[in-house]
C-alpha positions in Angstrom: 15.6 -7.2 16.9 11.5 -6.9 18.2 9.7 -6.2 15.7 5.6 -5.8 14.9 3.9 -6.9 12.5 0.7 -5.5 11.5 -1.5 -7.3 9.2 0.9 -10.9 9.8 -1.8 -13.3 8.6 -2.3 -11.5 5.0 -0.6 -12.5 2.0 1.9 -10.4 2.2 2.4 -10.1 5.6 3.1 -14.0 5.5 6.0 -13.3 3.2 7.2 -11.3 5.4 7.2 -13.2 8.7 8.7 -16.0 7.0 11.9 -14.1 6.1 12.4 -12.0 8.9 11.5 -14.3 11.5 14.4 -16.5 10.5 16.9 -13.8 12.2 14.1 -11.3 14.8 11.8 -11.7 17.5 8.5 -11.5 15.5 5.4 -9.9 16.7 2.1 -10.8 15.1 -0.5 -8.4 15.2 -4.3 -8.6 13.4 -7.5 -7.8 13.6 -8.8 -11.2 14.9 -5.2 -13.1 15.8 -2.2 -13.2 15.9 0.2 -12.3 19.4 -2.0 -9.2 19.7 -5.0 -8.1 18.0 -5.8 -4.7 17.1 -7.8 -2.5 14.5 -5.5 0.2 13.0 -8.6 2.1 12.3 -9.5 3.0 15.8 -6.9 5.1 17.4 -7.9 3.9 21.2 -7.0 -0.1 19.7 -3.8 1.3 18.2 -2.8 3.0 21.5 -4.0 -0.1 23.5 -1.6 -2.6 21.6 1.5 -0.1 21.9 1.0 0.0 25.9 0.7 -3.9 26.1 3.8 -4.7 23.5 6.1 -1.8 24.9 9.3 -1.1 23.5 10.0 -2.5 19.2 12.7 -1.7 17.2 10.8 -2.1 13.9 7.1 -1.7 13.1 5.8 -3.4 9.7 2.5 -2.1 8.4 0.8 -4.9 5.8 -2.5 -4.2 6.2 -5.4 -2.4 5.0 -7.8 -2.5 2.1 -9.4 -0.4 -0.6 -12.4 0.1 -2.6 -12.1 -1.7 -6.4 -14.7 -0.6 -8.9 -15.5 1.6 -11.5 -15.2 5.6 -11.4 -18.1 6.0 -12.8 -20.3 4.5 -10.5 -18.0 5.1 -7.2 -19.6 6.5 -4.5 -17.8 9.1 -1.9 -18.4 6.6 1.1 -16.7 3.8 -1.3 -13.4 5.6 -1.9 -13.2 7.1 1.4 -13.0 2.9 3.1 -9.5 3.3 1.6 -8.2 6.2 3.1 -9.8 5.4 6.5 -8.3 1.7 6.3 -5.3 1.5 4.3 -4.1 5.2 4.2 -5.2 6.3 7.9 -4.5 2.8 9.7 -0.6 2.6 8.9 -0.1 5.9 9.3 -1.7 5.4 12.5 1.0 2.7 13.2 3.3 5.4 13.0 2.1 8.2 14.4 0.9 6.5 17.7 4.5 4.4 17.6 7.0 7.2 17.3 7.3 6.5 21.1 7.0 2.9 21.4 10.3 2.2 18.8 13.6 2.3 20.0 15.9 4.9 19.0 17.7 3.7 15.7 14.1 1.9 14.8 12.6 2.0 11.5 8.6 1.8 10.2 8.0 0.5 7.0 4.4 0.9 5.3 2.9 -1.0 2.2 1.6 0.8 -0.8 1.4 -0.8 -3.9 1.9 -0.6 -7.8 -1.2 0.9 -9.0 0.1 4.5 -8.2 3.0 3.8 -11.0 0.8 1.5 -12.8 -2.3 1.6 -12.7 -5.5 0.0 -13.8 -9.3 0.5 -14.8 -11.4 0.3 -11.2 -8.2 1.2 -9.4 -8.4 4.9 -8.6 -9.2 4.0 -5.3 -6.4 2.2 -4.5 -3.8 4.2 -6.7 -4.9 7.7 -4.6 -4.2 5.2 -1.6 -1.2 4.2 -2.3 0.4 7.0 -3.5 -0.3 9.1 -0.6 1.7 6.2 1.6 4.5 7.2 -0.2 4.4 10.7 -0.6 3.8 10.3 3.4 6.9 7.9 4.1 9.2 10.5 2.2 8.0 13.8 3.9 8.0 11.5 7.3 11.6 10.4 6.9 12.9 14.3 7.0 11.2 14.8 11.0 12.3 11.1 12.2 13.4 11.8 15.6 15.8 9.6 17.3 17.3 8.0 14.1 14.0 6.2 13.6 13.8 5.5 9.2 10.8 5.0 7.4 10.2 3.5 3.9 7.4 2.0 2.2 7.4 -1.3 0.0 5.2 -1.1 -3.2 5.0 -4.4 -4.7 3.1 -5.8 -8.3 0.4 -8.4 -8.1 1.4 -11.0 -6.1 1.5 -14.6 -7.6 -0.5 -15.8 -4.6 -3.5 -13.0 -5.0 -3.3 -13.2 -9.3 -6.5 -15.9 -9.7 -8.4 -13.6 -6.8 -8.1 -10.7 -9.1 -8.3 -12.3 -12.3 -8.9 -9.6 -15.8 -8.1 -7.2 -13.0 -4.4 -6.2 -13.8 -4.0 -7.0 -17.9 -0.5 -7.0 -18.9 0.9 -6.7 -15.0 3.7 -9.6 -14.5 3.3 -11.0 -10.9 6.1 -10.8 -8.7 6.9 -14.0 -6.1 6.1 -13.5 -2.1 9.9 -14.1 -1.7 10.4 -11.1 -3.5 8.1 -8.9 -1.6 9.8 -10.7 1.6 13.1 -9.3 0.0 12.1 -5.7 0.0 11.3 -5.2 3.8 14.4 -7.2 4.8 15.8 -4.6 3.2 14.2 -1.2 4.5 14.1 -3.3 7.8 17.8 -4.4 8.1 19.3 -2.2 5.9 19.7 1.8 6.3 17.6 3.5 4.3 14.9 6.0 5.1 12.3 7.9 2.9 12.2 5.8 0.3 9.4 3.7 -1.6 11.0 -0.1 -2.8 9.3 -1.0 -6.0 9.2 -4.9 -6.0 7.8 -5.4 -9.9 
Protein backbone atom coordinates (compact mmCIF):
# COMPACT_ATOMS: atom_id res chain seq x y z
CA UNK A 1 0.00 0.00 0.00
CA UNK A 2 1.21 4.02 -1.07
CA UNK A 3 0.38 5.97 1.35
CA UNK A 4 0.99 9.94 2.26
CA UNK A 5 1.78 11.30 4.98
CA UNK A 6 1.15 14.81 5.81
CA UNK A 7 2.90 16.37 8.64
CA UNK A 8 5.64 12.99 8.74
CA UNK A 9 8.35 14.88 10.74
CA UNK A 10 5.94 15.91 13.78
CA UNK A 11 5.50 13.99 16.87
CA UNK A 12 3.01 12.17 15.97
CA UNK A 13 3.44 11.82 12.57
CA UNK A 14 6.85 9.99 13.59
CA UNK A 15 4.78 7.46 15.46
CA UNK A 16 3.15 6.90 12.67
CA UNK A 17 5.79 6.29 9.95
CA UNK A 18 7.50 4.13 12.24
CA UNK A 19 4.60 1.58 12.36
CA UNK A 20 3.23 1.66 9.18
CA UNK A 21 6.32 1.91 7.25
CA UNK A 22 7.25 -1.55 8.55
CA UNK A 23 4.48 -3.17 6.07
CA UNK A 24 3.64 0.20 3.09
CA UNK A 25 5.33 2.36 0.83
CA UNK A 26 5.58 5.58 2.87
CA UNK A 27 5.25 8.96 1.52
CA UNK A 28 6.56 11.84 3.51
CA UNK A 29 5.13 15.01 3.08
CA UNK A 30 5.88 18.63 5.15
CA UNK A 31 6.08 21.90 4.93
CA UNK A 32 9.97 22.23 4.62
CA UNK A 33 10.90 18.25 4.01
CA UNK A 34 10.21 15.33 3.69
CA UNK A 35 9.59 13.23 -0.10
CA UNK A 36 7.46 16.25 -0.97
CA UNK A 37 6.82 19.42 0.60
CA UNK A 38 3.70 21.20 0.74
CA UNK A 39 1.54 23.70 2.81
CA UNK A 40 -2.00 22.29 3.44
CA UNK A 41 -3.07 25.82 3.84
CA UNK A 42 -2.74 26.90 0.32
CA UNK A 43 -5.02 25.07 -1.97
CA UNK A 44 -2.62 25.67 -5.20
CA UNK A 45 0.38 23.63 -2.85
CA UNK A 46 -2.11 20.99 -2.02
CA UNK A 47 -3.17 20.54 -5.69
CA UNK A 48 0.56 20.73 -6.72
CA UNK A 49 1.71 17.73 -4.46
CA UNK A 50 -1.37 15.50 -5.59
CA UNK A 51 -0.32 15.97 -9.48
CA UNK A 52 3.41 15.15 -8.63
CA UNK A 53 2.61 11.94 -6.22
CA UNK A 54 -0.28 10.62 -8.40
CA UNK A 55 -2.23 7.74 -7.48
CA UNK A 56 -2.21 6.66 -3.02
CA UNK A 57 -4.26 4.31 -1.49
CA UNK A 58 -4.21 6.06 2.01
CA UNK A 59 -3.70 9.70 2.90
CA UNK A 60 -2.65 10.53 6.72
CA UNK A 61 -3.34 14.00 7.87
CA UNK A 62 -0.88 14.80 11.17
CA UNK A 63 -0.54 18.25 10.88
CA UNK A 64 -1.62 21.51 11.76
CA UNK A 65 -1.63 23.83 14.76
CA UNK A 66 -3.81 25.96 17.02
CA UNK A 67 -4.02 28.93 19.02
CA UNK A 68 -3.38 28.14 23.07
CA UNK A 69 -4.32 31.04 25.44
CA UNK A 70 -6.75 32.38 27.44
CA UNK A 71 -10.54 33.21 26.34
CA UNK A 72 -10.49 36.16 27.80
CA UNK A 73 -7.93 37.83 26.15
CA UNK A 74 -8.20 35.81 22.62
CA UNK A 75 -8.40 37.77 19.74
CA UNK A 76 -10.66 36.69 16.50
CA UNK A 77 -7.32 36.58 14.27
CA UNK A 78 -5.87 34.13 17.16
CA UNK A 79 -8.60 31.47 17.08
CA UNK A 80 -9.22 31.76 13.45
CA UNK A 81 -4.95 30.30 12.89
CA UNK A 82 -6.63 27.12 13.93
CA UNK A 83 -9.30 26.69 11.67
CA UNK A 84 -7.27 28.01 8.78
CA UNK A 85 -4.35 25.52 9.76
CA UNK A 86 -5.48 22.59 11.53
CA UNK A 87 -9.30 22.43 10.61
CA UNK A 88 -9.03 23.83 6.84
CA UNK A 89 -5.51 22.12 5.94
CA UNK A 90 -6.66 18.36 6.48
CA UNK A 91 -9.69 18.84 5.26
CA UNK A 92 -7.99 20.23 2.31
CA UNK A 93 -6.05 16.83 2.13
CA UNK A 94 -9.22 15.39 1.52
CA UNK A 95 -11.15 17.35 -0.39
CA UNK A 96 -8.39 18.02 -3.09
CA UNK A 97 -7.49 13.94 -2.74
CA UNK A 98 -10.89 12.37 -3.35
CA UNK A 99 -9.32 11.85 -6.88
CA UNK A 100 -5.80 11.09 -6.21
CA UNK A 101 -6.79 7.74 -3.79
CA UNK A 102 -7.46 4.61 -5.16
CA UNK A 103 -10.79 3.14 -5.02
CA UNK A 104 -11.06 1.08 -1.68
CA UNK A 105 -8.58 4.00 -0.13
CA UNK A 106 -9.13 5.53 3.11
CA UNK A 107 -8.11 9.27 4.71
CA UNK A 108 -7.55 9.53 8.24
CA UNK A 109 -7.36 13.10 10.03
CA UNK A 110 -5.99 13.99 13.57
CA UNK A 111 -8.08 15.77 16.11
CA UNK A 112 -7.33 15.51 19.47
CA UNK A 113 -8.67 15.14 23.17
CA UNK A 114 -9.45 18.53 24.20
CA UNK A 115 -13.02 18.30 22.49
CA UNK A 116 -13.87 15.36 25.15
CA UNK A 117 -11.55 16.72 27.64
CA UNK A 118 -10.82 19.78 27.68
CA UNK A 119 -8.68 22.34 29.43
CA UNK A 120 -8.33 26.12 30.44
CA UNK A 121 -6.58 28.13 27.17
CA UNK A 122 -7.93 25.27 24.96
CA UNK A 123 -11.07 26.50 23.30
CA UNK A 124 -9.15 27.00 20.41
CA UNK A 125 -8.09 23.81 19.91
CA UNK A 126 -11.20 21.87 21.38
CA UNK A 127 -13.57 23.99 18.51
CA UNK A 128 -10.72 22.55 16.22
CA UNK A 129 -10.84 19.37 16.95
CA UNK A 130 -14.19 18.74 17.27
CA UNK A 131 -15.20 19.99 14.05
CA UNK A 132 -12.51 17.23 12.50
CA UNK A 133 -14.62 14.76 13.76
CA UNK A 134 -17.94 15.93 13.24
CA UNK A 135 -16.39 16.32 9.54
CA UNK A 136 -14.83 12.67 9.23
CA UNK A 137 -18.46 11.23 10.30
CA UNK A 138 -20.72 13.37 7.95
CA UNK A 139 -17.65 12.66 5.23
CA UNK A 140 -17.76 8.89 5.55
CA UNK A 141 -21.69 8.77 4.42
CA UNK A 142 -20.68 10.53 0.55
CA UNK A 143 -17.28 8.46 0.30
CA UNK A 144 -17.33 7.54 -3.29
CA UNK A 145 -15.49 4.65 -4.53
CA UNK A 146 -15.30 2.72 -1.14
CA UNK A 147 -12.87 5.44 0.02
CA UNK A 148 -13.26 5.38 4.43
CA UNK A 149 -12.38 8.13 6.51
CA UNK A 150 -11.75 8.23 10.26
CA UNK A 151 -10.10 10.51 12.54
CA UNK A 152 -7.56 9.56 15.49
CA UNK A 153 -7.94 11.81 18.64
CA UNK A 154 -5.16 11.04 20.96
CA UNK A 155 -4.27 12.42 24.90
CA UNK A 156 -1.14 14.29 25.51
CA UNK A 157 1.55 12.59 24.17
CA UNK A 158 4.45 11.45 26.48
CA UNK A 159 6.90 13.03 24.02
CA UNK A 160 5.06 16.68 23.94
CA UNK A 161 4.08 16.49 28.18
CA UNK A 162 7.37 18.76 29.43
CA UNK A 163 6.54 21.24 26.19
CA UNK A 164 3.10 21.73 27.59
CA UNK A 165 3.88 21.54 31.16
CA UNK A 166 0.59 22.85 33.92
CA UNK A 167 -1.11 22.80 30.55
CA UNK A 168 -3.25 19.55 30.84
CA UNK A 169 -3.64 18.96 35.00
CA UNK A 170 -4.91 15.61 35.70
CA UNK A 171 -4.54 14.32 31.75
CA UNK A 172 -2.52 10.78 31.77
CA UNK A 173 -0.24 10.78 28.69
CA UNK A 174 -0.60 8.11 26.34
CA UNK A 175 2.74 6.42 24.54
CA UNK A 176 3.53 7.32 20.62
CA UNK A 177 3.12 3.53 20.08
CA UNK A 178 -0.19 3.91 21.04
CA UNK A 179 -1.10 6.77 18.85
CA UNK A 180 0.86 4.59 16.05
CA UNK A 181 -1.76 1.82 17.00
CA UNK A 182 -4.75 3.85 16.25
CA UNK A 183 -4.02 4.76 12.42
CA UNK A 184 -2.84 1.14 11.73
CA UNK A 185 -6.03 0.58 12.59
CA UNK A 186 -8.35 3.10 10.63
CA UNK A 187 -5.61 2.56 7.90
CA UNK A 188 -5.47 -1.27 7.61
CA UNK A 189 -8.54 -2.04 9.11
CA UNK A 190 -12.29 -1.31 7.76
CA UNK A 191 -13.67 1.19 9.37
CA UNK A 192 -15.06 4.52 8.20
CA UNK A 193 -16.64 7.52 10.02
CA UNK A 194 -15.36 7.08 13.07
CA UNK A 195 -13.12 9.16 15.67
CA UNK A 196 -10.39 6.53 17.57
CA UNK A 197 -9.90 7.93 21.01
CA UNK A 198 -6.28 6.82 21.99
CA UNK A 199 -6.43 8.12 25.97
Amino acid sequence: MRILIAGASGTIGQAVVKDLSRRHEIVKAGRSSGDVTVDLTSADSVKAMYAKLGKVDAVIACAGHVHFGPLSAMTPDQFRKGLDDKLMGQINLVLLGIAHVNDGGSFTLTSGILDRDPIRAGANASAVNGAINAFVKAAAIEMPRGIRINAVSPGLLEESAQKYDGFFPGHEPVSSARVGLGFAKSVDGGLTGQVIAIG
